[in-house]
C-alpha beads as a LAMMPS data file, in Angstrom:
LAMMPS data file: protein, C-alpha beads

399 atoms
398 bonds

1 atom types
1 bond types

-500.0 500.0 xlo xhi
-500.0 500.0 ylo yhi
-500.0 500.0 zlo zhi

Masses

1 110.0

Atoms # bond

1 1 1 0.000 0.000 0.000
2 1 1 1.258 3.415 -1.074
3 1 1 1.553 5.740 2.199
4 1 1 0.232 9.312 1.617
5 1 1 2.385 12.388 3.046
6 1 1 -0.863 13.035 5.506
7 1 1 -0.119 9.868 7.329
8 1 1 3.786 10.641 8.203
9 1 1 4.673 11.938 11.424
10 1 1 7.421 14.834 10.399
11 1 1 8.498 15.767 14.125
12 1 1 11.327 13.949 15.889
13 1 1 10.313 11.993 18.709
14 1 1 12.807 12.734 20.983
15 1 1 13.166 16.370 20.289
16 1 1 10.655 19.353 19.180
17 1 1 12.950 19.707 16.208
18 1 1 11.351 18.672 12.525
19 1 1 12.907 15.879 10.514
20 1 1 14.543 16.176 7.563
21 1 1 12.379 15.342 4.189
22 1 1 14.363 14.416 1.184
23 1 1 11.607 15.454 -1.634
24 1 1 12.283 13.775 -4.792
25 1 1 10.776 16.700 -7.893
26 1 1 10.669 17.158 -10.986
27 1 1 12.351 20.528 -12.211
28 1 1 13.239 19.358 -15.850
29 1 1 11.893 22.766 -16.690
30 1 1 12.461 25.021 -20.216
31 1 1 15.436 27.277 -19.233
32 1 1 15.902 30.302 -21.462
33 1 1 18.832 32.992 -21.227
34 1 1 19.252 31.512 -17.261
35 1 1 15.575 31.988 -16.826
36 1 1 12.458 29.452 -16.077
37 1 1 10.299 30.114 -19.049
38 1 1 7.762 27.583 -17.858
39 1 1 7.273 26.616 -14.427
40 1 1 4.180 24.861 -14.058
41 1 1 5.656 21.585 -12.234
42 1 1 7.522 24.162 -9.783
43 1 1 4.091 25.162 -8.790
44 1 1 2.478 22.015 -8.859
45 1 1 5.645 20.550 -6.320
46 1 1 4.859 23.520 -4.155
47 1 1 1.788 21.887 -2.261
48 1 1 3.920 19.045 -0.840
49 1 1 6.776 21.307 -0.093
50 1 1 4.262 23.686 1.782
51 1 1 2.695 20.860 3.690
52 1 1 5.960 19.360 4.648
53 1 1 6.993 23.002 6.012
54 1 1 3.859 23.396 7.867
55 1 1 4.634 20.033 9.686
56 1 1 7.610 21.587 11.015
57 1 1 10.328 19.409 9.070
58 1 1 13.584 20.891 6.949
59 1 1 13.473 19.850 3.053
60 1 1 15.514 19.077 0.753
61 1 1 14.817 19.082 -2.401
62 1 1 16.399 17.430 -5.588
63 1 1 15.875 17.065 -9.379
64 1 1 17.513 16.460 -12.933
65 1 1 17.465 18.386 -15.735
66 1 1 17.977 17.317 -19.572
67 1 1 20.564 15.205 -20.286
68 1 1 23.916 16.149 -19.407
69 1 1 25.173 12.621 -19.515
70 1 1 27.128 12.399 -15.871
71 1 1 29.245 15.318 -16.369
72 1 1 28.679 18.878 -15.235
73 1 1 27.159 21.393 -17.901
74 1 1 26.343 24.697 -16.425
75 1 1 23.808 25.108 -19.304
76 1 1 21.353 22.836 -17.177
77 1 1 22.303 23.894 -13.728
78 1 1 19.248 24.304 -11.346
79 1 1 20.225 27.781 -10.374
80 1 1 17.424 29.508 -11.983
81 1 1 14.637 26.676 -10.917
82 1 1 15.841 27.844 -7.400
83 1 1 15.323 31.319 -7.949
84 1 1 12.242 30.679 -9.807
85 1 1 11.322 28.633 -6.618
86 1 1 12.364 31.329 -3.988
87 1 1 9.696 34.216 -6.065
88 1 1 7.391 31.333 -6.166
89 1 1 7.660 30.495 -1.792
90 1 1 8.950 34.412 -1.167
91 1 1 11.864 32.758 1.244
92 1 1 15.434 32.047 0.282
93 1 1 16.642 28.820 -0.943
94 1 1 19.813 27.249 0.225
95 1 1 21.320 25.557 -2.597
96 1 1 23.948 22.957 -3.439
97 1 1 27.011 23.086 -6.415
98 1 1 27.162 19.433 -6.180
99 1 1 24.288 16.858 -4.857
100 1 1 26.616 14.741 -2.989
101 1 1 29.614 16.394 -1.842
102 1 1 29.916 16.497 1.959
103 1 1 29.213 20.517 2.108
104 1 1 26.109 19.514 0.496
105 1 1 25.152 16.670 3.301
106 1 1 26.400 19.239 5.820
107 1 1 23.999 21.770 4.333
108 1 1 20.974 19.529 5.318
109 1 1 21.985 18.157 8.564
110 1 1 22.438 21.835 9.698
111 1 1 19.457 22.971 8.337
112 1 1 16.907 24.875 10.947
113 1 1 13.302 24.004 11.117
114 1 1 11.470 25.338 7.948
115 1 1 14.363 25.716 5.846
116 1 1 14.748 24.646 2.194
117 1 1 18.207 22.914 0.201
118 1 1 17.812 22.494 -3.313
119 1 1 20.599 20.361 -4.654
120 1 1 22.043 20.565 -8.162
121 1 1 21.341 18.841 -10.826
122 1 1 21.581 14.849 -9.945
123 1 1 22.253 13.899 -13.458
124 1 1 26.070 15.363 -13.352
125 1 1 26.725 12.073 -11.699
126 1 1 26.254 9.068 -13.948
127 1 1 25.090 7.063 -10.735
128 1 1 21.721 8.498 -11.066
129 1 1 20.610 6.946 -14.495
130 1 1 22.534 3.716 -13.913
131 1 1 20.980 3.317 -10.309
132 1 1 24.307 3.483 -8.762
133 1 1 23.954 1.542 -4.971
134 1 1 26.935 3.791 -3.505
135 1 1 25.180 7.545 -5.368
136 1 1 21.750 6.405 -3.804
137 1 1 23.388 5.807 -0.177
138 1 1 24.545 9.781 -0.549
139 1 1 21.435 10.954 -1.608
140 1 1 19.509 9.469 1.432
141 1 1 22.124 10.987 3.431
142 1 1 20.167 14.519 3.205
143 1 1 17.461 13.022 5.347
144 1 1 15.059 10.584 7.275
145 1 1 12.194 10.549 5.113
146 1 1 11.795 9.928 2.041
147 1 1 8.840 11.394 -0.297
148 1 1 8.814 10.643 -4.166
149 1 1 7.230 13.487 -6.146
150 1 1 8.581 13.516 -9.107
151 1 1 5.507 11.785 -11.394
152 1 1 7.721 12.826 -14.776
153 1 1 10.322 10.322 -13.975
154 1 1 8.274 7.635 -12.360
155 1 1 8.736 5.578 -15.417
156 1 1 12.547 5.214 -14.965
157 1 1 14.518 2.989 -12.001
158 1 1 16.866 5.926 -11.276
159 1 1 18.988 5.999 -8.429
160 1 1 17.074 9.013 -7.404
161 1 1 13.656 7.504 -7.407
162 1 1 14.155 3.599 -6.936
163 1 1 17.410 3.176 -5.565
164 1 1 17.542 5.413 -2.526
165 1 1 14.153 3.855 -1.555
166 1 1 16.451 0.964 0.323
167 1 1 17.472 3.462 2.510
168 1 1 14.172 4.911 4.176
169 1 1 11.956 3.157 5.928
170 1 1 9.885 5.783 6.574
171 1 1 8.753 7.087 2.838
172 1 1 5.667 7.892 0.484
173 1 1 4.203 10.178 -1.819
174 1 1 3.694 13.645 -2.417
175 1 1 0.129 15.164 -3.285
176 1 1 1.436 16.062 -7.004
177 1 1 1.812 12.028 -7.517
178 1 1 -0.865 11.306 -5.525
179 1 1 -3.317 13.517 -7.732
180 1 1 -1.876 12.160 -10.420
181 1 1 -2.651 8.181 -9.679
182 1 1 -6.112 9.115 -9.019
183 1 1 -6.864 10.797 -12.561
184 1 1 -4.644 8.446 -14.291
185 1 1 -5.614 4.892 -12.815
186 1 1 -7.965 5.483 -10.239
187 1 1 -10.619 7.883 -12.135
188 1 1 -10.106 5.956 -15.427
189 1 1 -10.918 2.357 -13.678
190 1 1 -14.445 3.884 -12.446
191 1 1 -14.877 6.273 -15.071
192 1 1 -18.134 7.873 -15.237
193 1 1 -19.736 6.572 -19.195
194 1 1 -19.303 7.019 -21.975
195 1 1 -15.545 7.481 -22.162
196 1 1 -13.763 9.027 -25.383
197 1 1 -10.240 8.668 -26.229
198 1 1 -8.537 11.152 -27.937
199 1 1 -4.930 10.121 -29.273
200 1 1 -3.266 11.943 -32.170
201 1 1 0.812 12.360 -32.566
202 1 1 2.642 10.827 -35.181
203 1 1 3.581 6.827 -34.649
204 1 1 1.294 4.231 -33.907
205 1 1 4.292 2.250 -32.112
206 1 1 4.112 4.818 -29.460
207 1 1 0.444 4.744 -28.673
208 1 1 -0.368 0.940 -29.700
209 1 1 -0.513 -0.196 -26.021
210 1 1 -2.736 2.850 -24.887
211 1 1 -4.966 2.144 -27.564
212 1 1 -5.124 -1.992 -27.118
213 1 1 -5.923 -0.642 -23.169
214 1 1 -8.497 1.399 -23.899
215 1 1 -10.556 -1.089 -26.057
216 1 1 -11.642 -2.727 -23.079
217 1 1 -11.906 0.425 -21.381
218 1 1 -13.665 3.168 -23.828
219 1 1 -16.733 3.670 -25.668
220 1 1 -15.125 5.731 -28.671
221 1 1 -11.661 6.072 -29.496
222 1 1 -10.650 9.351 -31.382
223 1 1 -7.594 9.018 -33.650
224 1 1 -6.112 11.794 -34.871
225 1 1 -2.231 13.381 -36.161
226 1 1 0.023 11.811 -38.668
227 1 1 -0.941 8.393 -36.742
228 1 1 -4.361 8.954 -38.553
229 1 1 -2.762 8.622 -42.253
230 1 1 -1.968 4.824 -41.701
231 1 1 -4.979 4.131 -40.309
232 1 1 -6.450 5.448 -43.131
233 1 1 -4.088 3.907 -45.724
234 1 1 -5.182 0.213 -44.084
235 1 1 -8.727 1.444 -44.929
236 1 1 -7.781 1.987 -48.689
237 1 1 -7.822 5.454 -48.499
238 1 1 -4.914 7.659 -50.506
239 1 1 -3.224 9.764 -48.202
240 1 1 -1.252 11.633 -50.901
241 1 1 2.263 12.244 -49.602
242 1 1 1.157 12.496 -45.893
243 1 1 3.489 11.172 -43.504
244 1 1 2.760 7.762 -42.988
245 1 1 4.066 4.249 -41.255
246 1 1 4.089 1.934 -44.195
247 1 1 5.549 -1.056 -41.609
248 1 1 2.510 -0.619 -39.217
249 1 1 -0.300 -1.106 -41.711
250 1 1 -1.321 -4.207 -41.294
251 1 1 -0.917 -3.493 -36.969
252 1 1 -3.397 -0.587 -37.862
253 1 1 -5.727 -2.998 -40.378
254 1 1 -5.547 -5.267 -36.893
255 1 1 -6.792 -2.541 -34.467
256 1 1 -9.237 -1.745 -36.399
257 1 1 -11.029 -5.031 -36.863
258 1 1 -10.009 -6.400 -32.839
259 1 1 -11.811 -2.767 -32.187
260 1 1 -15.026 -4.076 -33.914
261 1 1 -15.134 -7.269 -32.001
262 1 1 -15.131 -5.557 -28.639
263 1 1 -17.360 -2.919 -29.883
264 1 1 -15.225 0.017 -29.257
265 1 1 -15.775 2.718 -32.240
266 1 1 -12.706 4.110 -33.171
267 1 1 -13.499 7.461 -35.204
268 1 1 -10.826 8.916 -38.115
269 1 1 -10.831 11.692 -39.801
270 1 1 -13.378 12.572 -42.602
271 1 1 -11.881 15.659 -44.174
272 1 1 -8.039 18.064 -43.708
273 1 1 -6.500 20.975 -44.050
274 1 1 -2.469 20.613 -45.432
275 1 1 -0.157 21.374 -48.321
276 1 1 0.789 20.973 -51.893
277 1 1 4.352 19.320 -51.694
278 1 1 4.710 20.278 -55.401
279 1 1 4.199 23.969 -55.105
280 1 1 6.760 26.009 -54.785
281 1 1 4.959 28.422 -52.242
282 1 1 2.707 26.945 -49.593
283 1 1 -0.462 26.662 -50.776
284 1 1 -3.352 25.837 -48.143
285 1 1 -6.328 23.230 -49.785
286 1 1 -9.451 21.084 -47.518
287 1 1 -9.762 17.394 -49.176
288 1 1 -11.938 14.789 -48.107
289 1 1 -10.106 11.363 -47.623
290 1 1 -11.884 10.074 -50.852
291 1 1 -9.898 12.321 -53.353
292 1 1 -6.907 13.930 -51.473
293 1 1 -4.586 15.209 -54.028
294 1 1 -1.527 12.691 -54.524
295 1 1 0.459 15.836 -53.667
296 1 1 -1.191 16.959 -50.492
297 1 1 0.556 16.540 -47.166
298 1 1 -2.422 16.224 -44.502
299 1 1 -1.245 18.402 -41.255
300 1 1 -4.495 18.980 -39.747
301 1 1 -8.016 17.809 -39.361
302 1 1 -11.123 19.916 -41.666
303 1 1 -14.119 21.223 -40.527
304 1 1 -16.150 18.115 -41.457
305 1 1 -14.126 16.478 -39.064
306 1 1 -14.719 18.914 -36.290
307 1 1 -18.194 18.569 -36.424
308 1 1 -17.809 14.553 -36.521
309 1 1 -15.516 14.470 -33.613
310 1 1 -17.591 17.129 -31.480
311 1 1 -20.425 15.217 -32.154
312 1 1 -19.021 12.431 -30.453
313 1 1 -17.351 14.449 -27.580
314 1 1 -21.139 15.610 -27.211
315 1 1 -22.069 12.529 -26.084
316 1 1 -19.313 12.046 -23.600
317 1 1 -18.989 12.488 -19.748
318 1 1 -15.178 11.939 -19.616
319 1 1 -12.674 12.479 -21.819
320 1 1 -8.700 11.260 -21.784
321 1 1 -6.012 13.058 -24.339
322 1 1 -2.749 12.044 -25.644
323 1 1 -1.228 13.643 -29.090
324 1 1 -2.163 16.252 -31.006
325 1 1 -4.682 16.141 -33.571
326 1 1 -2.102 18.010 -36.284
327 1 1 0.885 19.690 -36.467
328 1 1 0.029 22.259 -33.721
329 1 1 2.884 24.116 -33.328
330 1 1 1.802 25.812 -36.466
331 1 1 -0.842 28.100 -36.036
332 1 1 -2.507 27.240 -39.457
333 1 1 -2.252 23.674 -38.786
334 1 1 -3.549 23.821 -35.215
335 1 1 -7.245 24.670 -35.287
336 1 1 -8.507 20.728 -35.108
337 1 1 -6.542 20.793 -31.799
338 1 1 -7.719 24.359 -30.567
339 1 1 -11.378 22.943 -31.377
340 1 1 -11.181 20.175 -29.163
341 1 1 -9.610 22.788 -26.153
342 1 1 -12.436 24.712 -26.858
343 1 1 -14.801 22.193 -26.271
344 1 1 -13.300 20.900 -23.358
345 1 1 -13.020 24.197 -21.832
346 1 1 -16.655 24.938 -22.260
347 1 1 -18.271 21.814 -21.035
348 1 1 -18.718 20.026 -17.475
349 1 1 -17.113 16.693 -17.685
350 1 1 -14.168 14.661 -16.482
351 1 1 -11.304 15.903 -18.732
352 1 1 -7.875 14.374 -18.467
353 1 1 -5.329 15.057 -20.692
354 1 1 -1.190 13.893 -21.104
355 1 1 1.728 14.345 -23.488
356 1 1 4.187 16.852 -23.536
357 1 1 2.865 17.932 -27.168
358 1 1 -0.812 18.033 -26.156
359 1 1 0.041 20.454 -22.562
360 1 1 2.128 22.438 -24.661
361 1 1 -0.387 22.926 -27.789
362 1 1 -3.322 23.910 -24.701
363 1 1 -0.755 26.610 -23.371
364 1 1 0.047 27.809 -26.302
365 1 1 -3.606 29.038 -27.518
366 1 1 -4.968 29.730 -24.552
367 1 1 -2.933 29.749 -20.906
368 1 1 -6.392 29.667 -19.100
369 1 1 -7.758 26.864 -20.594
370 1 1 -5.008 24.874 -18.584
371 1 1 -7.814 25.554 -15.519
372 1 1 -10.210 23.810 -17.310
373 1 1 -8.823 20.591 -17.878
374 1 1 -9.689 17.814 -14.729
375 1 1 -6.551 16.866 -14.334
376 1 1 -3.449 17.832 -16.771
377 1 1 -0.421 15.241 -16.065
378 1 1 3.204 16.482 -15.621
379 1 1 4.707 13.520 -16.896
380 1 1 4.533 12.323 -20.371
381 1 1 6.185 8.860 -20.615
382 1 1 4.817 8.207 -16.995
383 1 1 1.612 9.444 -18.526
384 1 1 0.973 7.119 -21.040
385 1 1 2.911 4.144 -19.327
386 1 1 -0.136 4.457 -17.024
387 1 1 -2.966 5.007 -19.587
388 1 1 -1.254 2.223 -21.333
389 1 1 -1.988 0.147 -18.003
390 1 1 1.712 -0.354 -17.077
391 1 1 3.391 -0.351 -13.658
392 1 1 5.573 2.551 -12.929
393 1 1 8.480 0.939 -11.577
394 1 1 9.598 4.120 -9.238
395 1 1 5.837 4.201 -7.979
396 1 1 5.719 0.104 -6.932
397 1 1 8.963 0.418 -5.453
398 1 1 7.185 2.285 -2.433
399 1 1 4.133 -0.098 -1.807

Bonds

1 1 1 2
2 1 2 3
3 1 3 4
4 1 4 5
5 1 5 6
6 1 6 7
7 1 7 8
8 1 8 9
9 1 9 10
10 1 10 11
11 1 11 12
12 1 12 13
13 1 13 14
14 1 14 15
15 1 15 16
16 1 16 17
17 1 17 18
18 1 18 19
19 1 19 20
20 1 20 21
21 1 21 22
22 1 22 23
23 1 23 24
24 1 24 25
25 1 25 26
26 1 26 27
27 1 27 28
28 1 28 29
29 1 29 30
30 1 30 31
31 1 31 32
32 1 32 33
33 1 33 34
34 1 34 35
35 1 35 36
36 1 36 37
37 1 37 38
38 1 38 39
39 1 39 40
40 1 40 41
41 1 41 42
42 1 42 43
43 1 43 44
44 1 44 45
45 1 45 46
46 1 46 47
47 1 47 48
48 1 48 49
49 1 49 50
50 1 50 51
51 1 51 52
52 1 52 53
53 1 53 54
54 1 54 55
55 1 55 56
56 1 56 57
57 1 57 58
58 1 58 59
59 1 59 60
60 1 60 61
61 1 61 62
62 1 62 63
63 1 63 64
64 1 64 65
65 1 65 66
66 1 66 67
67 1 67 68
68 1 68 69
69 1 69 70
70 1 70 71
71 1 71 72
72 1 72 73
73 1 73 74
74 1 74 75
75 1 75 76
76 1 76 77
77 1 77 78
78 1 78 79
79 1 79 80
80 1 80 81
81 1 81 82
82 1 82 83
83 1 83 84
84 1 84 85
85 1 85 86
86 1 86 87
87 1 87 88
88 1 88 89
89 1 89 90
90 1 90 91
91 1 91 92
92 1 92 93
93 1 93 94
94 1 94 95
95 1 95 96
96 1 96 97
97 1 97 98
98 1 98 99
99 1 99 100
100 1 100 101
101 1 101 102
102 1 102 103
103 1 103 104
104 1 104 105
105 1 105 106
106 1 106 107
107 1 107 108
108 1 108 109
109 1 109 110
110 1 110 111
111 1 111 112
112 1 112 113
113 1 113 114
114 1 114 115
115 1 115 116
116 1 116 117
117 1 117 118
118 1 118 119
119 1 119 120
120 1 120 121
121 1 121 122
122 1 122 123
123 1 123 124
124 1 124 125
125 1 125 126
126 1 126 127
127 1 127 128
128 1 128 129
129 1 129 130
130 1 130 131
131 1 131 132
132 1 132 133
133 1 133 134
134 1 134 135
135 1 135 136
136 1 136 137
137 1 137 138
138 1 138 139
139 1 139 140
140 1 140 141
141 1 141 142
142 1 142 143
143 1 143 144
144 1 144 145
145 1 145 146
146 1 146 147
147 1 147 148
148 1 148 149
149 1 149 150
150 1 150 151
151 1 151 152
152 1 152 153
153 1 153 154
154 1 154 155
155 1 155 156
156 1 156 157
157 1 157 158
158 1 158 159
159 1 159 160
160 1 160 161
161 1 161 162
162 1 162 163
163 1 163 164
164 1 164 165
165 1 165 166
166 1 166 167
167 1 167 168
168 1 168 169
169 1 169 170
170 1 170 171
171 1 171 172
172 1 172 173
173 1 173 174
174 1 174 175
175 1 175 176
176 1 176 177
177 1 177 178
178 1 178 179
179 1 179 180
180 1 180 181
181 1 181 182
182 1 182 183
183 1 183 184
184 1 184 185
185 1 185 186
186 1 186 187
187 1 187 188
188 1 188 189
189 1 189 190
190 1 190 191
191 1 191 192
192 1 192 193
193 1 193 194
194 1 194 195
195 1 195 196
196 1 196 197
197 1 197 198
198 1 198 199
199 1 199 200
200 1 200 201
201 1 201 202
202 1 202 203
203 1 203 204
204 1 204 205
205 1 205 206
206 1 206 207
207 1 207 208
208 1 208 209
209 1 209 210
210 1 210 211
211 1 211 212
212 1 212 213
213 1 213 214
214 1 214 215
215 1 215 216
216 1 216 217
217 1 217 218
218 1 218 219
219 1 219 220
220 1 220 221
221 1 221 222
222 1 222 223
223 1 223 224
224 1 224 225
225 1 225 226
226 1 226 227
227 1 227 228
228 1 228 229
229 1 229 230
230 1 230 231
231 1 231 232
232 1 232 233
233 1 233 234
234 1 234 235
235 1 235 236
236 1 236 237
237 1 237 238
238 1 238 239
239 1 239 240
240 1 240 241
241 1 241 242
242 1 242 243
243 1 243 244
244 1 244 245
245 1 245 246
246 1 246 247
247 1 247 248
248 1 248 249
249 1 249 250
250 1 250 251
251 1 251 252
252 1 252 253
253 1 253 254
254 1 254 255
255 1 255 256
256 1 256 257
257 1 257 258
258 1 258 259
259 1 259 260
260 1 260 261
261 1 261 262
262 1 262 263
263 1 263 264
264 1 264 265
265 1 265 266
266 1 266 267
267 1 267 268
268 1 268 269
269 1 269 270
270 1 270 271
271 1 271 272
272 1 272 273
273 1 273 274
274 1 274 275
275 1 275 276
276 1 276 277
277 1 277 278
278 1 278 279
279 1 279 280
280 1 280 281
281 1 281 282
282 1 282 283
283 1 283 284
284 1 284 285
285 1 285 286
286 1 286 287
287 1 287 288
288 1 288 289
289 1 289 290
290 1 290 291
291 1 291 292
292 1 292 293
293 1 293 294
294 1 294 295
295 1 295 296
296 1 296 297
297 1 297 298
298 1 298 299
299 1 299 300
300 1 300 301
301 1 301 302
302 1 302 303
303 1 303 304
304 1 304 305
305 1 305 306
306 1 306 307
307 1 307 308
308 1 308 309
309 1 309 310
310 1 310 311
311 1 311 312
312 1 312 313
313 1 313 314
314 1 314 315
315 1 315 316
316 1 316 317
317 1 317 318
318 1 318 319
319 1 319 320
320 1 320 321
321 1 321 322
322 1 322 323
323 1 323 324
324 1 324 325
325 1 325 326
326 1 326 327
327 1 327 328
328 1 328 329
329 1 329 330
330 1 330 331
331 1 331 332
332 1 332 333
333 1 333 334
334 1 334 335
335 1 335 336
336 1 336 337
337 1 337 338
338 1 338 339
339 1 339 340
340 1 340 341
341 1 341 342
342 1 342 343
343 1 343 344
344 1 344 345
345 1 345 346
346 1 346 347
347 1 347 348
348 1 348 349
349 1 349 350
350 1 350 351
351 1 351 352
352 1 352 353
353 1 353 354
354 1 354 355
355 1 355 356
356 1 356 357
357 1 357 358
358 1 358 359
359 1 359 360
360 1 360 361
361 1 361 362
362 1 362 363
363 1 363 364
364 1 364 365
365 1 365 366
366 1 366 367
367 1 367 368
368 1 368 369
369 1 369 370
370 1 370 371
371 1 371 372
372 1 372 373
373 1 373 374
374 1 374 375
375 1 375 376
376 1 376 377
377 1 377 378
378 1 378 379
379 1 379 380
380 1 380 381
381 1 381 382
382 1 382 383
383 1 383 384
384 1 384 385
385 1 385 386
386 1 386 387
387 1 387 388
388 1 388 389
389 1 389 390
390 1 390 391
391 1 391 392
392 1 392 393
393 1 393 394
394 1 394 395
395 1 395 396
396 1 396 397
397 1 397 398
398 1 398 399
């Protein structure tokens, strides 16, 4: 059973002092020019942090950041996270150079009662991503309990987030990954009918297991993105010089037909906005999948294909999203995504929604509509390892 951060005891039993909490976050955060340009999982850590401090406990606080391969690259320093984190709290931060040294363990033995250590970035050391035994004993050497809050890199056995958890017996979960297992598994297993999938992005390799999961679980499955073009191609459909997997056609062809069997309705596309490949300027055209032009790259879903899919989203009380449903980081090519924000942001129902792409495509057309999603996950691979129904090897390791 996982154990919640509401039933630890944070106070020393032989003293009034607080214990230490070693807080395991996520800060891989977009840096720009030495500043956070995006710091929505600082904010979401901050609950857990703020309860911990409340408690009366000291907390230390560590995280990775790209991929610096075990060696020190001041380009992904967590410097600026911990000034993005001191505006955020309005207290000082003590922070770190190095996440094991022993000025950094003396840093959080010493620390007073409400204080805050971040430490730098764990993946200068190559014993975080190999799971080093010795770099996990000097990470639990910041403090007494241990609290895993990092859902972004729940997916990975890191020394950070698997190994260290031989050290503690006294650890758990923060409210960020706590929220997150109850959208993600818990709300999905009782979900209130009918349930709609939405999946777009690119490769069907990447979203097969989601979509095999949610055949026994949904009432409509929405496919959208490049994905869309193979399905399409199994179908007999041209897809003119769309980008497509011609090795997964006959995995598509399968979906299709096991979806059938169950009864699940998996919805395509009807109609798209793209390109003319052949013309020397871009030239924007609307085909229906009947007659699409054998020089037409297909980037984004048409209106007769908003209307289909909102007619189906109509219908549904919850609604789970993974992948964009075209290339949305174009403006001219994002409108079939914007439609389904739009929807989403003007209806009551459970809304749950995952993938790097997808957050980034809602924040990018409207910041607001973030507040109208149910639940929006911080972790991508963690994300769909869960809508795929996969253990997350960093979350087991604490039950």
């Amino acid at each position: 059973m996982l154990r919640k951060i509401s039933s630890i005891d944070f106070k020393s039993s032989n003293t009034t002092s607080g214990k230490t909490v070693l807080i395991r976050v996520d800060y891989n955060v977009p840096v720009q020019n030495e500043v956070v340009v995006d710091d929505y999982r600082i904010v979401k850590s901050i609950p857990t942090i703020k309860y911990c401090l409340e408690k009366g406990s000291k907390v230390v606080l560590m995280s990775h950041m790209g991929r610096p391969n075990g060696k020190r690259d001041n380009n992904l320093s967590l410097i600026p996270v911990g000034e993005k984190l001191a505006e955020l709290l309005e207290m000082p931060i003590k922070f770190s150079e190095d996440c094991i040294s022993d000025d950094a363990i003396d840093v959080s033995r010493n620390l007073k009662d409400g204080e805050i250590h971040l430490l730098e970035n764990l993946r200068f050391h190559e014993g975080e991503t190999k799971n080093d035994s010795y770099f996990s004993s000097m990470l639990a050497k910041h403090g007494s309990i241990y609290i895993n809050d990092a859902f972004g890199t729940a997916h990975r056995k890191h020394a950070s987030n698997y190994g260290v958890t031989d050290f503690f017996s006294t650890k758990g979960i923060g409210y960020l990954v706590e929220k997150e297992l109850k959208f993600l598994s818990d709300k999905i297993s009782n979900a209130i009918k009918p349930l709609t999938l939405i999946v777009g992005g690119s490769k069907i390799d990447t979203k097969i297991a989601l979509i095999q999961n949610f055949m026994d679980i949904a009432d409509h499955i929405i496919i959208g993105g490049a994905m869309a073009n193979t399905f399409l191609l199994s179908e007999g459909y041209s897809v003119g010089k769309s980008l497509v997997e011609k090795d997964k056609i006959d995995l598509a062809k399968n979906i299709l037909i096991e979806a059938t069997k169950k009864g699940t309705n998996i919805i395509l596309p009807t109609d798209f906005k793209g390109e003319m490949s052949h013309l020397g300027s871009k030239k924007y055209c609307h085909a229906k999948k009947e007659s699409i032009d054998e020089n037409m790259v297909c980037q984004d879903i048409g209106e007769e294909s908003f209307k289909l899919f909102h007619s189906v989203l109509n219908e549904s009380s919850t609604i789970v999203w993974n992948g964009t449903l075209g290339v949305a980081e174009n403006k001219i090519f994002a409108e079939g995504t914007n439609s389904i924000i739009d929807f989403i942001a003007s209806n009551e129902l459970t809304s749950i929604v995952g993938g790097g792409d997808t957050v980034a495509a809602i924040r990018n057309y409207n910041e607001d509509c973030i507040n109208e999603f149910s639940h929006v996950s911080t972790g991508g691979g963690s994300c769909l390892e869960l809508l795929s129904g996969n253990k997350l090897p960093a979350i087991e390791i604490l039950r």
